[in-house]
C-alpha positions in Angstrom: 6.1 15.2 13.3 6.3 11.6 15.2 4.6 9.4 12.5 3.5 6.0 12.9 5.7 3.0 12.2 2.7 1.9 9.4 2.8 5.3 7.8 6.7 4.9 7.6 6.2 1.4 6.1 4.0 2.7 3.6 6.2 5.5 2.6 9.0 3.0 2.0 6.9 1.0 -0.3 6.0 4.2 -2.3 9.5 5.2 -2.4 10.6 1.0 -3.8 7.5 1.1 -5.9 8.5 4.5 -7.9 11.6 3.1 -9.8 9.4 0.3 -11.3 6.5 2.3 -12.4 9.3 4.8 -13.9 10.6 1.7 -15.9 7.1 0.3 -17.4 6.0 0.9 -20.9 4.3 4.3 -21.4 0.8 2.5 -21.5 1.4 0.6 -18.8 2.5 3.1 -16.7 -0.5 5.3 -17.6 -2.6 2.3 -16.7 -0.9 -0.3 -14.1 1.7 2.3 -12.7 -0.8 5.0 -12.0 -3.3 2.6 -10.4 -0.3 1.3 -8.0 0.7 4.6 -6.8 -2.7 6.0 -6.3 -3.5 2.6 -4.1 -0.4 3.6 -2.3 -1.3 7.3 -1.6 -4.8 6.2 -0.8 -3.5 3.8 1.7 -1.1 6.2 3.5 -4.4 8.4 3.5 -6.2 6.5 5.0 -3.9 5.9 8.2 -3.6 9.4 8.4 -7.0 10.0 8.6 -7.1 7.0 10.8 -4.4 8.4 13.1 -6.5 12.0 13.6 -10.4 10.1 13.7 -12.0 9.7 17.1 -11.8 6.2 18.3 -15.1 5.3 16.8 -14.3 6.4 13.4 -10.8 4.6 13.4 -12.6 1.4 12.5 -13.9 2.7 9.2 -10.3 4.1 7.9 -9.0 0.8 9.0 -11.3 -1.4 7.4 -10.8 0.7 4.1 -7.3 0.5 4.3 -7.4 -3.4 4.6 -9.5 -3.7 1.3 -6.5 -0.8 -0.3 -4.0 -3.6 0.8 -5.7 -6.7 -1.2 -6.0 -4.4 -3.9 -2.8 -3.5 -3.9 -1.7 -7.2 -3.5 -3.7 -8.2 -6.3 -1.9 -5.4 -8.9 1.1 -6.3 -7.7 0.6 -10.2 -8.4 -0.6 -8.4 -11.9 2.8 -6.7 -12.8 4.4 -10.2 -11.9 2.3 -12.2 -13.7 2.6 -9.4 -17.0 5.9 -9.9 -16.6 6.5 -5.8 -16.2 8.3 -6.1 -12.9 11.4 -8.2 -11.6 10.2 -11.4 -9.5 12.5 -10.5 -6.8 11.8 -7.0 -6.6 8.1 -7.9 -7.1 8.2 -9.9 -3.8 10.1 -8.2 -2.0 7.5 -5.1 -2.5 4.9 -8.1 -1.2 6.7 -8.7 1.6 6.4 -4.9 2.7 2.9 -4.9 2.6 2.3 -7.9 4.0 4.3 -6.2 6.9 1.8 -3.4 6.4 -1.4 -5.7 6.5 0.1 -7.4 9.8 0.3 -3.5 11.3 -3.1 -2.7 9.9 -4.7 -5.1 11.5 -3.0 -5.0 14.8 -4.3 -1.7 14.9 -7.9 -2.4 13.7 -7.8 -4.8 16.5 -6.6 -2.4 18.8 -9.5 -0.2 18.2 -12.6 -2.8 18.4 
């Protein structure tokens, strides 16, 4: 199946993402780590829902994915700041989906 180059993205970031949450502390993997990878899977859902919605539904799977992003920004920043991740690792996983973000929204303008 020809996937998009934002799905791909996101599927790298799941696959860098997995070897940190594997390393956390049992609570903070049960907390932090699952929160993380949910965020992920929820964001590669919603493109894929995105990628099969009529046009005028796009938007919506877009817009949700955009708020998934900040999120997942935001958790990331947390593992850095707890001091649970390594700062290079940890911004280089930022860098990804602010690569991400930049496809989202090229897309989300695409469709308005």
């Amino acid at each position: 199946m020809n996937e998009l180059p934002v799905v791909n993205r996101s599927q790298e970031l799941y696959g860098a993402v997995r070897p940190i949450i594997n390393k956390l502390p049992s609570l903070e993997k049960q907390t932090i780590g699952c929160r993380v990878e949910d965020g992920i899977l929820s964001l590669l859902e919603s493109f894929i829902m995105a990628k099969h919605a009529p046009k005028a539904h796009k938007t919506v799977y877009l817009l949700r994915a955009t708020a998934q992003i900040e999120l997942l920004t935001f958790q990331l920043r947390l593992l850095l700041e707890q001091k649970l991740a390594n700062e290079t690792t940890t911004h280089q996983l930022q860098a990804k989906l602010v690569e991400i973000g930049r496809m989202c929204g090229g897309w989300l303008k695409s469709t308005q």
